[in-house]
VMD Tcl script that draws the C-alpha trace (Angstrom):
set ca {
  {-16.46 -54.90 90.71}
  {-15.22 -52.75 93.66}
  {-15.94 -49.07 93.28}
  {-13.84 -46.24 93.23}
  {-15.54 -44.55 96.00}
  {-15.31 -47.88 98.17}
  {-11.85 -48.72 97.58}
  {-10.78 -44.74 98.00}
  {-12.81 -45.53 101.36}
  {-11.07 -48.76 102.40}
  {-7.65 -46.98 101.48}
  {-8.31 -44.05 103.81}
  {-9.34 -46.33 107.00}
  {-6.03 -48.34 106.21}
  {-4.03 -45.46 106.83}
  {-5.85 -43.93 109.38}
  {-5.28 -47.36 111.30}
  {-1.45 -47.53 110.21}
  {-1.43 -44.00 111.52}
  {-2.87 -45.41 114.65}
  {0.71 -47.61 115.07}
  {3.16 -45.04 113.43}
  {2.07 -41.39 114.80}
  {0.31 -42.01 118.07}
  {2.87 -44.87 119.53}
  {4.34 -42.39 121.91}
  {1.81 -40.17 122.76}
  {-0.34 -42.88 123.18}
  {2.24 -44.91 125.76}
  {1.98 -41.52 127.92}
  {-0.63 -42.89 130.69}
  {2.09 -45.50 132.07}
  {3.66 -42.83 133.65}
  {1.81 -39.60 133.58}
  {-0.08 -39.41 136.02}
  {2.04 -41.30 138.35}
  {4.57 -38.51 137.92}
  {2.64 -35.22 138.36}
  {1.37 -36.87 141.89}
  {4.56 -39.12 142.77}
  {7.10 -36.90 141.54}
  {10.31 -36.92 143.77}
  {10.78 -33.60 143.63}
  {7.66 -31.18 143.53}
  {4.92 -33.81 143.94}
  {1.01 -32.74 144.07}
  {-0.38 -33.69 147.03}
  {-2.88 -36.00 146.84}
  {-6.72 -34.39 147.49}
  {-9.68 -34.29 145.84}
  {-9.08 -30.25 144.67}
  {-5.96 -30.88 142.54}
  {-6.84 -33.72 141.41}
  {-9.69 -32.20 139.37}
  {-7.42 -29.60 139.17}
  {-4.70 -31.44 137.65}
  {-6.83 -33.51 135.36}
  {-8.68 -30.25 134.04}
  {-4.96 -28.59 132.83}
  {-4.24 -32.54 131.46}
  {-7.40 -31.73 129.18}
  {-7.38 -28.73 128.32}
  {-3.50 -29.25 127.25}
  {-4.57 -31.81 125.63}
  {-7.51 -30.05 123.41}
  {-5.77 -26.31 122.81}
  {-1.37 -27.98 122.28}
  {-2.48 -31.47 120.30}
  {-6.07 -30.77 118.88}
  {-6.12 -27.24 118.50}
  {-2.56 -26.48 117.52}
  {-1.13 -29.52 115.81}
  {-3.60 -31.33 114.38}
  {-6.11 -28.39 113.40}
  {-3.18 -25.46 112.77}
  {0.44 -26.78 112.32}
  {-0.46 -29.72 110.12}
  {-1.60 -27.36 107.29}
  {2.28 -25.86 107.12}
  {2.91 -28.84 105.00}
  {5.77 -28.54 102.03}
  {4.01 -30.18 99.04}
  {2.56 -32.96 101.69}
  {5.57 -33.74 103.81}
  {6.08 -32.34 107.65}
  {8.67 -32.46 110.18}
  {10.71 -29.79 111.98}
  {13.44 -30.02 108.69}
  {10.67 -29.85 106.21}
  {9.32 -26.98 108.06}
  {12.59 -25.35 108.30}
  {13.11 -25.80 104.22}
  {9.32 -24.21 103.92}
  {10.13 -21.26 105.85}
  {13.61 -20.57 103.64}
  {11.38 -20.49 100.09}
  {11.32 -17.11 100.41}
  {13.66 -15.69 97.64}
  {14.12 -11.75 99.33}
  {15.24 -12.77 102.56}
  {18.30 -11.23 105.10}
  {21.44 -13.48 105.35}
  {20.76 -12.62 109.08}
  {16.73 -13.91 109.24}
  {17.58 -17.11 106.63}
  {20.63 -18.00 109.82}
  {18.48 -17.48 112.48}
  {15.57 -19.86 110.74}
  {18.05 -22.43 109.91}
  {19.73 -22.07 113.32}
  {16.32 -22.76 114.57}
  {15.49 -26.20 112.61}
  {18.73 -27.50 113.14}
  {18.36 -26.81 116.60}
  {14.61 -28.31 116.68}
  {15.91 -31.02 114.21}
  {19.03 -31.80 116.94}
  {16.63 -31.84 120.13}
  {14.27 -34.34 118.00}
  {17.28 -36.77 118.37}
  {17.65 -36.03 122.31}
  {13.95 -37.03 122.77}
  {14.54 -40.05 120.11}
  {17.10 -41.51 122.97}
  {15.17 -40.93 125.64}
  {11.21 -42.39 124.29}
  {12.17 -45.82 123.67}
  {13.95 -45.72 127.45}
  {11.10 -44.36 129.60}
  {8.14 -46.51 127.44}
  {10.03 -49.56 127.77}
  {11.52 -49.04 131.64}
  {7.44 -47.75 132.66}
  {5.64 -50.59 131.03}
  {8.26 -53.69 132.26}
  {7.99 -51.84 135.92}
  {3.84 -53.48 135.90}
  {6.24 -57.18 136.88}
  {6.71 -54.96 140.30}
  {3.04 -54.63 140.90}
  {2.02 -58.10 140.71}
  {5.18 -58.50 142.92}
  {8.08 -57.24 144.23}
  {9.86 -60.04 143.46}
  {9.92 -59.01 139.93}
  {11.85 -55.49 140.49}
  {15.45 -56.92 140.37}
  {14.52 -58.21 137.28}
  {13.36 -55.28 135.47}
  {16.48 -53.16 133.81}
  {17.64 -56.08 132.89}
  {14.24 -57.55 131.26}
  {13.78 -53.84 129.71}
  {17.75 -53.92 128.11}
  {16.77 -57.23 126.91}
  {13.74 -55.88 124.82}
  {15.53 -53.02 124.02}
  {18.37 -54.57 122.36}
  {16.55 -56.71 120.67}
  {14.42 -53.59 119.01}
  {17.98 -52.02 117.67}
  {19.05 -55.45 116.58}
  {16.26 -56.35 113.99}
  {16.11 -52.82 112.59}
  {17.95 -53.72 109.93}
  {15.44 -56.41 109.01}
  {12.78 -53.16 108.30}
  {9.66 -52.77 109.44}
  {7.47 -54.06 106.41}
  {6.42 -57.28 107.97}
  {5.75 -56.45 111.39}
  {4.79 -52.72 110.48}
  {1.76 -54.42 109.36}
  {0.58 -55.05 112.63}
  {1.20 -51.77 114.53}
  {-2.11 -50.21 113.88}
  {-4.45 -53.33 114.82}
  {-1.93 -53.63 118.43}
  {-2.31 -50.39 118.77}
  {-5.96 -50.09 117.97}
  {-6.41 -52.87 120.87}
  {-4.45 -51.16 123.06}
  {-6.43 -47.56 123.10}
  {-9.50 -49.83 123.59}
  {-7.68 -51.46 126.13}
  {-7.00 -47.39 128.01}
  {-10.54 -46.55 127.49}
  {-12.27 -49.97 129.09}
  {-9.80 -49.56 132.00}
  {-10.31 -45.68 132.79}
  {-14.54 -46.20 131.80}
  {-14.38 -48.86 134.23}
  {-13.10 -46.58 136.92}
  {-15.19 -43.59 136.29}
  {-18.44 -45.51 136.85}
  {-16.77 -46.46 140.09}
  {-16.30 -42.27 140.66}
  {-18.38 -40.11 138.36}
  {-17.87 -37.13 140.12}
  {-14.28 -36.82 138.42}
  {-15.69 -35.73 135.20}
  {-16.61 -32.32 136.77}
  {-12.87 -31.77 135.56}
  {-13.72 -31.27 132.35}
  {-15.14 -26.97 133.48}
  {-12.03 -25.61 133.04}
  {-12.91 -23.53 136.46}
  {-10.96 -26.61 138.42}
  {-7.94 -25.72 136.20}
  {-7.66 -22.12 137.14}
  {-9.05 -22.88 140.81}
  {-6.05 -25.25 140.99}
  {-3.64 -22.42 139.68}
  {-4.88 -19.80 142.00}
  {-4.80 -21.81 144.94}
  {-1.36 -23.30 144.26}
  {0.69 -21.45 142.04}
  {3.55 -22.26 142.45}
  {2.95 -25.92 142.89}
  {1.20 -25.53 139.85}
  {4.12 -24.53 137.60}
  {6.23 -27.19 138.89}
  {3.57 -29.39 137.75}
  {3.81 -28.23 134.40}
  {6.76 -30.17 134.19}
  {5.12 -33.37 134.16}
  {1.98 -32.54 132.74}
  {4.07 -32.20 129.50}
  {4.63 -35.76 129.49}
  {0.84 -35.80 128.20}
  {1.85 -34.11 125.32}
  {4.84 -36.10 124.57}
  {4.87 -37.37 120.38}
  {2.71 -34.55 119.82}
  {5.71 -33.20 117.13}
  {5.20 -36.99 115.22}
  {2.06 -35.97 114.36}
  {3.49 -33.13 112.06}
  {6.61 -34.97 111.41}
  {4.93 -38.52 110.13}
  {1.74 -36.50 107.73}
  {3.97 -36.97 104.81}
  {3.44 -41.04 105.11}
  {-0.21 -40.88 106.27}
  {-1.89 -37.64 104.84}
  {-2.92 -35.16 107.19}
  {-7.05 -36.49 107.26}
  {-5.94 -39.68 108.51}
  {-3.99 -38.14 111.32}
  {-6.94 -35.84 112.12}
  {-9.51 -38.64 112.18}
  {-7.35 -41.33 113.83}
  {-6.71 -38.64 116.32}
  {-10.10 -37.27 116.99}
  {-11.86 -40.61 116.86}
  {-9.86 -42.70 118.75}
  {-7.05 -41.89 120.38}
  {-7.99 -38.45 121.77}
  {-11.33 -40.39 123.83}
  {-9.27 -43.31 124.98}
  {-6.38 -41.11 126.16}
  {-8.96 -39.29 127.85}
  {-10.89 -41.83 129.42}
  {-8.13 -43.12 130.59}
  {-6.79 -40.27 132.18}
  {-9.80 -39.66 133.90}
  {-10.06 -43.17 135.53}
  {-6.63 -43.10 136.98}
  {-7.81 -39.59 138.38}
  {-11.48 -41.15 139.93}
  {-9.26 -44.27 141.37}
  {-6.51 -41.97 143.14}
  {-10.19 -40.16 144.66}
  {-11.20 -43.54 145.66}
  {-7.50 -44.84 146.86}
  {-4.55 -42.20 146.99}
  {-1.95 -45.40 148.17}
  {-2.57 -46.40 144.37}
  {-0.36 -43.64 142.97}
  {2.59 -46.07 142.91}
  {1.18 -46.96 139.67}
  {-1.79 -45.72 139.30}
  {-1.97 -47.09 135.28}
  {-1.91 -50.59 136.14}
  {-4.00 -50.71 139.27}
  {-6.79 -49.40 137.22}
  {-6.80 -53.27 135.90}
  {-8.12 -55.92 138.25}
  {-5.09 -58.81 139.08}
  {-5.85 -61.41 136.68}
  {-5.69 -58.69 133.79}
  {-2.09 -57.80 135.01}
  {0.60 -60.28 133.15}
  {-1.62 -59.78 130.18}
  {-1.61 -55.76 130.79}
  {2.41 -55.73 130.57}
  {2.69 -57.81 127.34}
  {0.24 -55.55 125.82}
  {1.96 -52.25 127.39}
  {5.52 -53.65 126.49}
  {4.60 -54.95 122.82}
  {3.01 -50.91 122.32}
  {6.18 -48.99 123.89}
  {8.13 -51.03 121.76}
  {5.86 -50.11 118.48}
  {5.93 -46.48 120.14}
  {9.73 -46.89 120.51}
  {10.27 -48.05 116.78}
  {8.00 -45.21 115.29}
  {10.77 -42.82 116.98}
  {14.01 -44.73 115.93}
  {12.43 -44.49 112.03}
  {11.61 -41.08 112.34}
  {15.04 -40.54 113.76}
  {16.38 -42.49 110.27}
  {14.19 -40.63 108.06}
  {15.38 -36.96 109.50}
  {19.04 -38.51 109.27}
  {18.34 -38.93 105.34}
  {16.48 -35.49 105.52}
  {20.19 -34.26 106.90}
  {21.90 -35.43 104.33}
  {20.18 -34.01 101.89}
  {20.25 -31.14 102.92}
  {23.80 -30.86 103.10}
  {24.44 -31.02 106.99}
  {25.37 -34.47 108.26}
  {27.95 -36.08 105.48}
  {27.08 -39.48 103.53}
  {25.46 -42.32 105.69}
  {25.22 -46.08 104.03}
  {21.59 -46.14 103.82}
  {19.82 -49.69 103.40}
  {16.30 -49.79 101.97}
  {14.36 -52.49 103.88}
  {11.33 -52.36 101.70}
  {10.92 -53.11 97.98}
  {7.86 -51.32 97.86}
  {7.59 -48.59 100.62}
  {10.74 -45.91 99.88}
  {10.08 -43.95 103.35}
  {11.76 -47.38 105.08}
  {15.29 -47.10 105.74}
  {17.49 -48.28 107.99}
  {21.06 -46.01 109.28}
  {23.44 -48.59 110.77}
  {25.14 -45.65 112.43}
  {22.38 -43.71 113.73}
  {20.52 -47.17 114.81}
  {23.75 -47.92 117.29}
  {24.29 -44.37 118.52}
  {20.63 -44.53 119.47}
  {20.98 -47.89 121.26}
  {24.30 -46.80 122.84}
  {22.49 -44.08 124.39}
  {19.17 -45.67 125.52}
  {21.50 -47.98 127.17}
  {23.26 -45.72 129.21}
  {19.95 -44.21 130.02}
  {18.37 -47.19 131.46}
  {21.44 -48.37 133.28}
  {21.86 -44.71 134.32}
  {18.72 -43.69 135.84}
  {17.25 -46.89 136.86}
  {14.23 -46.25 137.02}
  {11.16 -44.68 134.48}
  {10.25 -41.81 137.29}
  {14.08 -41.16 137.20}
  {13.63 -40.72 133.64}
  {11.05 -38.75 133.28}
  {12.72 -35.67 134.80}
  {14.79 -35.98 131.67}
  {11.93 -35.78 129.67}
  {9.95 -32.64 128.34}
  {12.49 -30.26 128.10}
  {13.67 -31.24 124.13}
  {9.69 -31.60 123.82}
  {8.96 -28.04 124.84}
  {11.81 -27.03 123.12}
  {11.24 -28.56 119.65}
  {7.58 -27.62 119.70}
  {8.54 -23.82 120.93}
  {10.53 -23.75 117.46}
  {7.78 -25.13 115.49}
  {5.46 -22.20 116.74}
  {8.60 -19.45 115.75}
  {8.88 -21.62 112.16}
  {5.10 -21.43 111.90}
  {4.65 -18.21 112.06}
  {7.46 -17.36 109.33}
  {5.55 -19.89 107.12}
  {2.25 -18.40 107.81}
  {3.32 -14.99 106.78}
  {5.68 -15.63 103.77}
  {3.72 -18.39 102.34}
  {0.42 -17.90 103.32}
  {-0.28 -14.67 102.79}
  {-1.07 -13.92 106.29}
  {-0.84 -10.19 107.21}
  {1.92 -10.18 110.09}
  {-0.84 -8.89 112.72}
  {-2.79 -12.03 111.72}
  {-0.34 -14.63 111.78}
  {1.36 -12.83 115.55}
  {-2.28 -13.43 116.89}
  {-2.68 -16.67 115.80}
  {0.99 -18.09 117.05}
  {1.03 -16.08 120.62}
  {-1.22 -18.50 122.13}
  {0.47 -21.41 121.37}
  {3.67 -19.64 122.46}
  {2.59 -18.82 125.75}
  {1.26 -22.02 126.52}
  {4.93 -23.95 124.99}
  {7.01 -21.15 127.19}
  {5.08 -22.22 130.34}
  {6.27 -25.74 129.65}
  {9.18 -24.78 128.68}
  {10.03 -23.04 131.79}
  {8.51 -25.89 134.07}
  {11.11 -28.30 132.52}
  {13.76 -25.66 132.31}
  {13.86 -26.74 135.94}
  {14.52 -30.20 136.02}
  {17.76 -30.19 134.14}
  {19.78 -30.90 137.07}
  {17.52 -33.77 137.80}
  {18.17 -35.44 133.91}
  {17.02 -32.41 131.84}
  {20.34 -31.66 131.03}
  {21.00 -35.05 128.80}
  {18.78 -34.02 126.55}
  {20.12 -30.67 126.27}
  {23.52 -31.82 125.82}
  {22.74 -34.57 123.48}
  {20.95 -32.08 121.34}
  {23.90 -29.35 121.38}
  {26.29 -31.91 120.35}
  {24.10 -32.98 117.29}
  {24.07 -28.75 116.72}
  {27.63 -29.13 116.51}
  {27.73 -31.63 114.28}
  {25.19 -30.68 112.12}
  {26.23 -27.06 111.57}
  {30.44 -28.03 111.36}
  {29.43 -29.92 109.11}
  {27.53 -27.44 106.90}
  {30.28 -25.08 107.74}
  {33.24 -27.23 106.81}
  {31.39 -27.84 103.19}
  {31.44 -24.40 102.60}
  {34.94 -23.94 103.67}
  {35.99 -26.68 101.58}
  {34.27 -25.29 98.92}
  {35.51 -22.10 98.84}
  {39.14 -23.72 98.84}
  {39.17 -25.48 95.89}
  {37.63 -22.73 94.46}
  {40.70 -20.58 95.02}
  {42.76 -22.34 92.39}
  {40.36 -23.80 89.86}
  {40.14 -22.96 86.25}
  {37.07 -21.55 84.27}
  {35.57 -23.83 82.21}
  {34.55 -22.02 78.91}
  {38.06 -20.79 78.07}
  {39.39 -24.53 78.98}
  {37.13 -26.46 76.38}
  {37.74 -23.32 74.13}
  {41.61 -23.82 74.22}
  {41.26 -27.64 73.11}
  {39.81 -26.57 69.65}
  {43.08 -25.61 69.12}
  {44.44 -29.44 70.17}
  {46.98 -30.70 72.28}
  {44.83 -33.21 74.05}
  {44.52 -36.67 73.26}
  {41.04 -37.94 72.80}
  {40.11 -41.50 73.67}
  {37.32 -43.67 72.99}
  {34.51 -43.79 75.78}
  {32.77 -41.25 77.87}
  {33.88 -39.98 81.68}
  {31.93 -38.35 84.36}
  {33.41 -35.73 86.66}
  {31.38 -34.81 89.82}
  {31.50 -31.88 91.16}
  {29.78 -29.26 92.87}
  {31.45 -25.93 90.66}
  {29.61 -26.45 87.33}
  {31.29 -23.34 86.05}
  {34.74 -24.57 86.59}
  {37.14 -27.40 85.54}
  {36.23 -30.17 88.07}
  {40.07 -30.99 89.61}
  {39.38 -34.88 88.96}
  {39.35 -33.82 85.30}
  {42.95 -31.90 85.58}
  {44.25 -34.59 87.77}
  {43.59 -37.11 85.27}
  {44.40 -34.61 82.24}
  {47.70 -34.52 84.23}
  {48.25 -38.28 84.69}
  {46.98 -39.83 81.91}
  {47.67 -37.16 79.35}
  {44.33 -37.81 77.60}
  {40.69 -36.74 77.42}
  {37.93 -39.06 76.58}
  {35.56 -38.92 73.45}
  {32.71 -37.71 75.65}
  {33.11 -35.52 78.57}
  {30.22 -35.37 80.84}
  {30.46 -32.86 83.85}
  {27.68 -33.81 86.17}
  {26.23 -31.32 89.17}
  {23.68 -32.53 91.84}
  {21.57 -30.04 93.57}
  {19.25 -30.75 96.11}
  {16.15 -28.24 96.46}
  {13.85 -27.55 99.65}
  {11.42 -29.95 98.91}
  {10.67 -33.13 99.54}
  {10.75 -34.54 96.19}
  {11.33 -33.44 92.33}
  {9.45 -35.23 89.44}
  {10.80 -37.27 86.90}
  {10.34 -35.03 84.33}
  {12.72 -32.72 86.11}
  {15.39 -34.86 87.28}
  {17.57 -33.88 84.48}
  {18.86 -30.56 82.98}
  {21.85 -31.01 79.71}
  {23.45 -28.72 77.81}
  {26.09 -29.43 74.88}
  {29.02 -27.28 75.62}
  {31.06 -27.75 72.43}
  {34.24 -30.08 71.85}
  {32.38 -32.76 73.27}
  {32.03 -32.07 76.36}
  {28.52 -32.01 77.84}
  {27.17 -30.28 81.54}
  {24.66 -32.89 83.36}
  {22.67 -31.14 86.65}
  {21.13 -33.70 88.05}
  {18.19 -32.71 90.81}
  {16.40 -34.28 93.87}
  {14.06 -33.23 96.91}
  {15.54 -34.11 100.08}
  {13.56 -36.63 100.24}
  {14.29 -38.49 96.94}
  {16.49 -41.45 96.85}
  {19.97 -40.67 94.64}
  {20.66 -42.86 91.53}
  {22.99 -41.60 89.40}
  {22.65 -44.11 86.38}
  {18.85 -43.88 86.73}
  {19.35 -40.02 86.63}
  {21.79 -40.29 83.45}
  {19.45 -42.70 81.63}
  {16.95 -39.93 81.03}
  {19.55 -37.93 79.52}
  {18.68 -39.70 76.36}
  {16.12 -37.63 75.76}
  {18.06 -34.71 75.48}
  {20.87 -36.26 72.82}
  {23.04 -37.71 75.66}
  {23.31 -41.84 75.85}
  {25.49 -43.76 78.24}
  {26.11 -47.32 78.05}
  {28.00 -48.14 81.43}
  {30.25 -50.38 80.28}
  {32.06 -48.01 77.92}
  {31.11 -45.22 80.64}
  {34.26 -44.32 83.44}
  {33.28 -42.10 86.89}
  {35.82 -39.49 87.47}
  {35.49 -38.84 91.62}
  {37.81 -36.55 93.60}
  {38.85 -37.89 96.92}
  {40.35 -34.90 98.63}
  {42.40 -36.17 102.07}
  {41.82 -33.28 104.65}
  {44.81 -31.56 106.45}
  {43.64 -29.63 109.73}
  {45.72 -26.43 110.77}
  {45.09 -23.92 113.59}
  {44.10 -20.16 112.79}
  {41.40 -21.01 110.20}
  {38.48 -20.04 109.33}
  {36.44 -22.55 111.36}
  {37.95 -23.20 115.48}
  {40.35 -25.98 115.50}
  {38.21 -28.28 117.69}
  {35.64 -27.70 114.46}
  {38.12 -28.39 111.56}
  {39.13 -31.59 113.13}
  {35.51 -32.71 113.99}
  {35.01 -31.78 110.52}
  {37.79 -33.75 109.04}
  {37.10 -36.81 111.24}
  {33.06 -36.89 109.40}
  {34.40 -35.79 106.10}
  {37.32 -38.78 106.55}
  {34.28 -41.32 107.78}
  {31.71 -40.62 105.32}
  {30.21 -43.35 103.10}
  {31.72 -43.26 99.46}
  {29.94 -40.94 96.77}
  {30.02 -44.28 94.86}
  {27.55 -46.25 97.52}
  {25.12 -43.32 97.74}
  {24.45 -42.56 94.62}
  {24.56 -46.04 93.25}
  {27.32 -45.87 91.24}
  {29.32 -49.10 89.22}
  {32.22 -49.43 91.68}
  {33.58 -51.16 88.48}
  {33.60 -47.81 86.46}
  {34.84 -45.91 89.15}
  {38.10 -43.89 89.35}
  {39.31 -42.01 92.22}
  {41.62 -39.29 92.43}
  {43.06 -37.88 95.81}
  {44.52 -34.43 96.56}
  {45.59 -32.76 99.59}
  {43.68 -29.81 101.22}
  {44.29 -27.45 104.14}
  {41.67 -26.07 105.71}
}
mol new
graphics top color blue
foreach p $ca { graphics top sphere $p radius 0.5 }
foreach p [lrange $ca 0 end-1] q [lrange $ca 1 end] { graphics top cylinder $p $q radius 0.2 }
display resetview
């Protein structure tokens, strides 16, 4: 008989582990090219002396212990909304506030959609750099390998995008046990190297950090540039707590990964004392030559788990999006019977390989790359702290002075990172940057052109009480059956209902007007889904409600309505949908280049009847014409 304390035991190291494959995948993929790039950067490298290397290695630790352990996993991971994390859940957290400006509510959402968009920027560019660095170990065993590298890495990377659809369940299973080998894997390599050079853990007095600073200042900001790449998948800690808990991510964090990372670090830093020349790849020179073949399977089978732990995180905020009401309707396929959380976006997953693509074929080379990288990093986690600190004093009761104090340090340190990068977007930053303002655009044209749209068919409709009040005194035909109207103006007569009032010339026996609202949180209990009211004459008002993280099913929702007086049985049970066909014009109240983005998403979106899992059977559509 197993008991409950063991099993709650066995459960938590399970999802520690898991968290060891899901969370920590990119961070933990950073030593492949860290190091190599603060000393072998093409553009402001470090020279190469026993001073900054201590130097260096002393700001890679203490970045390390005050950005990930001291801000993320011990601060920012308790700004969870009711368990769930993530720049959009953050952003939805810092909005609960009822009394708030119209001006501070758009300049928090302008915020998370902005940290949201640069999310996707550094989702392109992960998989790229992890997979380019760790195939590039074929060039040290020989240089006959390096023709043979883009086109090895485009290999595994297509293949990654191609069995998304497939889900994760199956192979998910084996992420944390890889990935558990592979930090064992850092920390025997690095140990090894220390022993060889102990003096390199003097590093650790954070005197060789501000010695390093003061001797070399500005060499030392530059540097910041690629020290960030330590600190890379820092944000997936806070974005993945809603699958893993956030004890799990602390533990996984502070008794493995930190200590390998570290370790590792370290060694590369004691070997480039011993041997300078080995900063053309300092990670897998730490290994001796009959440990290298084996050394790039293992590196490219963990970029690849570090690269898939982005792409679903990139699918997940996609469904958070559409929630939320600012990306329109994606076909989204569930790949797992059992865990919701896995989904798979066939549009996001080829955008994504589209642009990793042109990345790799781009900048041919990792080190190329990694001037491209940091700058969406700094940015996103730069929001997070601004977010925080609304959270911290709105929902946490934190006097203003309090929760100021708390956030400054962590903004300083993000600015100065932030600035560093700021620097390299000639040399790549600016992909990122661009790649994240177009998903800006899209995200808040979209929002925008909802509204509009909104507001428009508004203009003409007709109040709903004195409508069902009028029929008492007949004139309508009623028929046998029940129809659903959607629509998103519960107070007025949905115009699928007067379009078919106008058509048909009849109303059925039961008239069901259904709204679906979709609160700031991640999820809305059962026992809530559903809110009815009888209206009179029949007719009947349905709001149905969901978290933004709740999977839409309209006949599951509409079941419970039984409860309340209200059964459906779907085969005497017609859907009522508006399809309105968009007509763009110039002088609007969104710019033209806006209106027709807008139209071109609103004309491309997945059918109301596919998301929320409705009979395409029972389904009636109605079109109308709308300027906007």
């Amino acid at each position: 008989m197993n008991h409950p304390a063991s099993s709650d035991s066995k459960h938590f190291k399970a999802l520690a582990l898991a968290a060891l494959g899901v969370v920590y995948g990119d961070i933990g993929t950073s030593p492949l090219y860290a190091i190599k790039e603060i000393f072998g950067n093409a553009h402001h490298p470090v020279p190469i002396t026993p001073d900054n290397v201590l130097g260096i290695l002393s700001v890679v630790f203490w970045a390390l212990m005050m950005v990930v352990s001291g801000k993320y996993v011990l601060f920012i991971l308790r700004a969870d909304n009711r368990g769930e994390g993530g720049i959009m859940a953050l952003m939805a957290l810092a909005l609960r506030k009822e009394k708030r400006g119209s001006w501070q509510r758009r300049a928090i959402v302008t915020l998370g959609l902005f940290g949201a968009a640069l999310f996707y920027g550094d989702g392109a560019i992960t998989p790229a750099v992890s997979v380019l660095s760790a195939v590039e170990g074929l060039e040290v065993i020989t240089p006959a390998f390096k023709p043979f590298v883009i086109p090895l890495a485009l290999v595994v990377l297509i293949f990654l995008f191609f069995i998304q659809r497939r889900g994760t369940a199956s192979v998910g299973k084996l992420f944390g046990p890889v990935m558990m080998a592979w930090f064992g894997v850092l920390a025997v390599l690095g140990f090894s190297n220390i022993i060889a050079e102990p003096g390199v853990m003097r590093a650790l007095n954070p005197a060789w950090g501000v010695a390093f600073f003061v001797a070399n200042p500005g060499l030392a900001f530059f540097s910041l540039g690629a020290v960030v790449l330590v600190l890379t998948g820092g944000e997936a800690l806070y974005a993945d707590m809603g699958h893993f808990g956030r004890k799990p991510i602390q533990v996984a964090w502070f008794g493995m990964v930190l200590p390998a990372l570290l370790i590792n670090y370290f060694g590369q830093g004691a070997l480039l004392l011993a041997d300078p020349a080995a900063i053309e790849n300092p990670f897998y020179l730490l290994a001796p030559d009959w440990a290298l073949l084996p050394l790039v399977i293992l590196s490219t089978v963990a970029t690849v788990i570090a690269s898939q732990a982005v792409i679903s995180g990139a699918f997940s905020m996609t469904l958070q999006a559409m929630q939320l009401g600012y990306l329109p309707r994606f076909q989204v396929l569930h790949t797992s019977e059992s865990e919701m959380g896995q989904i798979y976006l066939a549009a996001i997953n080829w955008l994504l390989l589209v642009a990793v693509i042109a990345l790799v074929i781009g900048f041919g080379s990792s080190s190329n790359l990694a001037a491209a990288y940091g700058i969406a990093v700094t940015g996103t986690m730069l929001i997070t702290n601004l977010l925080v600190f609304v959270v911290a004093r709105d929902q946490w009761g934190w006097k203003p002075w309090q929760a100021f104090s708390c956030v400054l340090p962590f903004v300083v340190i993000d600015l100065a990172f932030f600035s560093a990068n700021s620097l390299k977007i000639f040399a790549g930053g600016w992909f990122p940057l661009a790649f994240g303002l177009a998903v800006f655009a899209v995200l808040t044209t979209w929002k925008r052109g909802r509204e509009v749209l909104h507001d428009k068919l508004g203009q003409d409709a007709i109040d709903l009480a004195p409508f069902i009040q009028s029929l008492s005194l007949g004139g309508a035909t009623r028929v046998p059956g029940t129809a659903v109207f959607l629509t998103g103006r519960p107070q007025g007569v949905p115009r699928a209902m007067l379009h078919s009032l106008k058509h048909y010339k009849v109303l059925h026996e039961r008239m069901v007007i259904v709204t679906i609202r979709i609160f700031d949180v991640p999820y809305v209990p059962e026992i809530d889904r559903v809110e009815v009211t009888d209206l009179g004459e029949s007719f009947w008002q349905v709001t149905v409600q969901y978290g933004f993280k709740d999977e839409p099913d309209l006949p599951a929702a509409l079941a419970l309505c039984a409860h309340f007086g209200l059964e459906f049985e779907m085969m005497d049970t017609s859907f009522f949908l508006g399809r309105e066909t968009l007509v763009p014009r110039f002088g609007g109240e969104m710019a033209y280049w806006r209106v027709l983005l807008f139209a071109l998403m609103f004309r491309n979106a997945s059918s109301l009847t596919a998301f929320f899992k409705i009979p395409s059977n029972r389904v009636v559509e109605l079109g109308s014409q709308v300027v906007i």
